[in-house]
Legacy VTK file of the C-alpha trace (Angstrom):
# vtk DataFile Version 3.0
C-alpha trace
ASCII
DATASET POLYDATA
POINTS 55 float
-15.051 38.740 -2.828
-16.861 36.131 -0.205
-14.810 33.401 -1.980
-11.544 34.361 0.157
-13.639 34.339 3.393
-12.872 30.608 4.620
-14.697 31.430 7.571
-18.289 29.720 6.202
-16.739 27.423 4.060
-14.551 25.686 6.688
-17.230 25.245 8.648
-19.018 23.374 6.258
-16.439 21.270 5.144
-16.090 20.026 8.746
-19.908 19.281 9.213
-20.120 17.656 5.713
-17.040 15.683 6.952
-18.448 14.430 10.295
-21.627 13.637 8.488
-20.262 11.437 6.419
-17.893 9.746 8.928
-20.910 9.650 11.036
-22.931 8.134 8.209
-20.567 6.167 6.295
-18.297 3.685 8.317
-21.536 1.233 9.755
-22.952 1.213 6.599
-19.505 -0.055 4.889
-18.613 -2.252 7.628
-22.222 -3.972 7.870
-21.381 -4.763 3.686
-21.574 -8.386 3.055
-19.561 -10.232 0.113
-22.308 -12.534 -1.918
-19.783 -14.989 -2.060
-17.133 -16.156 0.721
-13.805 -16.536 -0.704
-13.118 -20.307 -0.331
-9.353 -21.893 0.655
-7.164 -22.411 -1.444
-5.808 -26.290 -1.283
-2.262 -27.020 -1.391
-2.846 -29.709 -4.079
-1.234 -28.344 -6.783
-2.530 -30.131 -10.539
0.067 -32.185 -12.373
1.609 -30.497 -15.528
2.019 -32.657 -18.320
5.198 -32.359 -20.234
4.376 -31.568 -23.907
5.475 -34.056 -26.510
6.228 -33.166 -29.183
5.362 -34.986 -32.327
7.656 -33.822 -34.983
10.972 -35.329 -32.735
LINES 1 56
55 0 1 2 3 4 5 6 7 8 9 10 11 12 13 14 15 16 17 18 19 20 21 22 23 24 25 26 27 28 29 30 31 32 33 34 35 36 37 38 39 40 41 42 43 44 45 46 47 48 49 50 51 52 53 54
């Protein structure tokens, strides 16, 4: 049964692995977000208290 042989299959999982750490890491670190994320201010809005019309 070549399926309990890990001999090939090892050695493809590491080559597939440093492929795609080779491959992987400048294209997700060269990603750019369409939109910046802006500041938040520390204005905060007024609530208005709710009156009610039936007191």
């Amino acid at each position: 049964m070549p399926q309990l042989n890990p001999a090939p299959w090892f050695l493809i999982l590491v080559f597939s692995w440093l492929i795609f750490l080779a491959l992987m890491p400048p294209k997700i670190l060269t990603h750019q977000f369409p939109h910046e994320p802006s500041t938040l201010t520390a204005h905060k809005p007024k609530a208005n208290s709710w009156t009610w019309a039936w007191q």
